[in-house]
N, C-alpha and C positions, 0 to 999 in steps of 0.2 A: 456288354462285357466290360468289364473294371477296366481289364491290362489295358485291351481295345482303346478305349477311349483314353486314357492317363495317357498313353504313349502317344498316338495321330494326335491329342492336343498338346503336345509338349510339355506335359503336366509330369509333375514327379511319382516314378512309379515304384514298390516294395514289392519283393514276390521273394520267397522262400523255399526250401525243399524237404519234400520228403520221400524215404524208402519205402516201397511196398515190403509187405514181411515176406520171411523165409517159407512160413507156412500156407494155410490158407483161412488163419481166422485175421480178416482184417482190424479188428477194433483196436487195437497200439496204435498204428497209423493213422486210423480215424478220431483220435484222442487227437494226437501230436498235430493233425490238423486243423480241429476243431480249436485248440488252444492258438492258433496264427490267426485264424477269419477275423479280428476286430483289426491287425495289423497289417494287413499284406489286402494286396489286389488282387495275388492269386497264387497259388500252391502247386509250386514242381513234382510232378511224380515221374523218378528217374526209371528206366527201361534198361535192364541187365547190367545196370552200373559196373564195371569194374569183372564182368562178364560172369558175377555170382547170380546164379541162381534164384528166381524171387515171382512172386505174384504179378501178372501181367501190370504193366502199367496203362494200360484200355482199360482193365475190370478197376483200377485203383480208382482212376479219372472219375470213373462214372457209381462209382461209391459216394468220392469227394462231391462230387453233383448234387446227388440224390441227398447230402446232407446240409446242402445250401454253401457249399464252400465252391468257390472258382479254381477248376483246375488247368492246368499245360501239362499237356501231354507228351512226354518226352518219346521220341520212337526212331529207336536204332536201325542201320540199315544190316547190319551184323548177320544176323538171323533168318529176315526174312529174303525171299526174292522179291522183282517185282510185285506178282500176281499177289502176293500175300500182304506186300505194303498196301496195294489198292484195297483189297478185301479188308484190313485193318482201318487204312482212314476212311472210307464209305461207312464200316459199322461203325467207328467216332463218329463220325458227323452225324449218321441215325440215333446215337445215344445222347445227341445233343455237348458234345465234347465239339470247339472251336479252335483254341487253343493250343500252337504244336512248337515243339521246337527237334526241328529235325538235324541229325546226330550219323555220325558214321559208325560209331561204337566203339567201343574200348575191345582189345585184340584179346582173342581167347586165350592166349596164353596167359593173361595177365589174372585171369579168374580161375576158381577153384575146379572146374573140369578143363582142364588144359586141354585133353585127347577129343575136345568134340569137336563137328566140324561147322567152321563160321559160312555162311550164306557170299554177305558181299557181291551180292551182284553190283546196287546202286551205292553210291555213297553220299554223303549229306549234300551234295551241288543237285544231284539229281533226280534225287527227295524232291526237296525243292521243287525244281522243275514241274516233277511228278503233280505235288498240290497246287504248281501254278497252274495246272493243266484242269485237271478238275474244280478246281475254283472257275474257269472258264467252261467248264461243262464240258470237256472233252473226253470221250472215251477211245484209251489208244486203238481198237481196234474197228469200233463201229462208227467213228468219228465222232458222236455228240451224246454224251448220257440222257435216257431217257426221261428222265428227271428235272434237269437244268445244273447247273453248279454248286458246287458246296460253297463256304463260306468259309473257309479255317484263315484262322491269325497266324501264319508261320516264320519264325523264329530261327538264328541264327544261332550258334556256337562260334567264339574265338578266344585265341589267347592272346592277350596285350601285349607280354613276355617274352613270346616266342622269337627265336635266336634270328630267325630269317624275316626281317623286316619284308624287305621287298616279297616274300614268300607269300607273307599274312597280309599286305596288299592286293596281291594279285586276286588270292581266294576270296577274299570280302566282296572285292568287284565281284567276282563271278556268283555267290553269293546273293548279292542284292539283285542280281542281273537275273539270276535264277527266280525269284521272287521273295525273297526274304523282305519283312518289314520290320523287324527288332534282332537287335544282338544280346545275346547271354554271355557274361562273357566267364572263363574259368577262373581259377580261384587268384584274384590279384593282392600281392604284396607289393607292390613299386609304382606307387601314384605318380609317378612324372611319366611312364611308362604307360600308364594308362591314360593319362592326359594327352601326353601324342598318338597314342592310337584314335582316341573320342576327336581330336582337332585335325589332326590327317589324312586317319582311314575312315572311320565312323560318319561321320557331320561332312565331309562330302558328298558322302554315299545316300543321306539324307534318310542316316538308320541311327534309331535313339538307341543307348547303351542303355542295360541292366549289368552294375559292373561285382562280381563274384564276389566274396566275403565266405570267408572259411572258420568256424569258430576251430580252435585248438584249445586244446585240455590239459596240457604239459610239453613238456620238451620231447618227453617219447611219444606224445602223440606224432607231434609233427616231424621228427625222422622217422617213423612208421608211415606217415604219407607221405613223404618225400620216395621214400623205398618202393611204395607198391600203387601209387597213383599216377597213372600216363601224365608227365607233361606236369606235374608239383615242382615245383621248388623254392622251395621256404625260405629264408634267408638266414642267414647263423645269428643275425643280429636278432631277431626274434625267439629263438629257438633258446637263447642264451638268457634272454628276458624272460621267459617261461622259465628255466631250470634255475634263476634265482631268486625267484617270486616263492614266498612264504606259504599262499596259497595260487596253483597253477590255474584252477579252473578260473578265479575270481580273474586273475590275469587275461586268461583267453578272453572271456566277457570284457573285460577292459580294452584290449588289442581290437575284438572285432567292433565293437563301439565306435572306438578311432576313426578305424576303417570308414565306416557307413557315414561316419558326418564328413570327412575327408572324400570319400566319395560320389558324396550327394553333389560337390562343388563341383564337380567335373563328369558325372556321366548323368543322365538322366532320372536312372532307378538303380536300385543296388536288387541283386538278387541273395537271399543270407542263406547258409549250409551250416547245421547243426546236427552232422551224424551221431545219432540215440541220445541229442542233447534239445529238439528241438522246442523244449520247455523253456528254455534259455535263452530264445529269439529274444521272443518281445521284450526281455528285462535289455538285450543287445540295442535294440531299436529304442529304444525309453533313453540307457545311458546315453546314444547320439544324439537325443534333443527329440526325437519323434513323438506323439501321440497316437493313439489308434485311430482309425479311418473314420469319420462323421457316419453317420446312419447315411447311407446311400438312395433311402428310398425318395426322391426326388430333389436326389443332390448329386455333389460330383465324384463320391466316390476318392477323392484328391487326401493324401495323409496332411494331418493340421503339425505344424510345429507345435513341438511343447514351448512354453513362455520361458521354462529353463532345464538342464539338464538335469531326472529325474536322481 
């Protein structure tokens, strides 16, 4: 597994995102991540994002497989109960899905059917747990799966950002403690802010960062995600540089570009978000100085520097 090994070796890691569709023909999604495979170690598919409505992210994963793309399987604890997350990561791991980053979800009220009802039994600490448990072969109730253990890579969520330092402390600990082996982190604007989280909370805890990258597309893109994205907030200083750019998209490619080289010096991997833009990565990762991945078949998998900024 790419992430697998770039991350346990300390090696620099690239992973990306994408939406499963609204409907149920996947081929958009499997375009938008068919065009990433030469750049990225491996391809997010986010699970009820923003609590809209969308094609499972299990069936997405195991599309992305079947087309020789590396997925992460993102899986909210929102929806299901326990019995349903076990049922969900046991069929992952039968479909050959490793890969998880486990998530509390974003609050129903925040998506398009406000009046439905959220689950919330567990939440992302006890997720966690949950796949440390099965990773050990344990079945909560018989004691030991008939089987032996899974194998899943599972993954953290955090914000660098967020208002309550000591808060986002606390949680990481308990996080890594749970079993977490990687952090994704949400969408960072404030590289000193993510510098002290990688130096303080992170590289303690002896967890490599993948540190978020948000492309924006104008100035109204980004008060439109500030507005209705849990936990955004963009800065006026960029927002203002977007609405006096001649062209805004060519700006956002330039802003997230920044980001990714800027970032590489202080978190491990960057993870990049290009909502219905994800044609647009790799030109993102090129302007930071990046090349595409070397042919992996008996190699490292490791992204090569460009010799200069494309």
């Amino acid at each position: 597994m790419l992430l697998q090994q770039a991350l346990t070796r300390g090696l620099p890691a690239i992973t990306a995102e994408v939406t499963p569709p609204r409907g149920a023909d996947p081929a958009r999604t499997l375009a938008a991540a068919a065009s990433l495979r030469p750049w990225v170690h491996a391809v997010n598919v986010t699970d009820g994002s923003r609590a809209v409505m969308r094609m499972s992210s299990l069936a997405m994963c195991r599309l992305l497989l079947e087309a020789g793309i590396e997925p992460v399987l993102q899986m909210a604890c929102r929806d299901r109960n326990r019995i349903a997350l076990q049922a969900d990561l046991l069929g992952a791991h039968a479909l050959g899905l490793r890969n998880l980053l486990c998530l509390t979800g974003d609050p129903v009220r925040a998506g398009d059917q406000p009046d439905a009802r959220p689950v919330n039994e567990l939440e992302s600490v006890r997720l966690l747990q949950l796949v440390a448990s099965l990773n050990a072969g344990q079945d909560p109730v018989k004691g030991s799966l008939p089987d032996g253990g899974t194998a899943f890579f599972a993954g953290a969520a955090a914000d660098p950002q967020s208002p309550s330092w000591s808060g986002l402390k606390a949680r990481m600990r308990r996080k890594q403690r749970a079993g977490a082996r990687f952090v994704q982190t949400q969408m960072v604007t404030d590289a000193e802010a993510l510098r002290r989280f990688v130096e303080e909370i992170a590289a303690p805890l002896g967890l490599p960062v993948l540190a978020g990258v948000f492309l924006l597309k104008s100035a109204k893109n980004a008060l439109f995600i500030n507005r209705v994205v849990p936990g955004a907030n963009i800065p006026q200083t960029l927002i203002d540089r977007l609405a006096a750019a001649s062209d805004p998209a060519a700006e956002g490619v330039a802003i997230a570009a920044e980001q990714v080289a800027r970032y590489l010096e202080i978190a491990q991997g960057v993870h990049v978000m290009a909502i219905k833009a994800e044609e647009r990565i790799p030109l993102i990762l090129a302007r930071a100085g990046l090349a595409p991945l070397p042919e992996t078949a008996g190699g490292t998998g490791i992204p090569a520097r460009a010799p200069q900024l494309l």
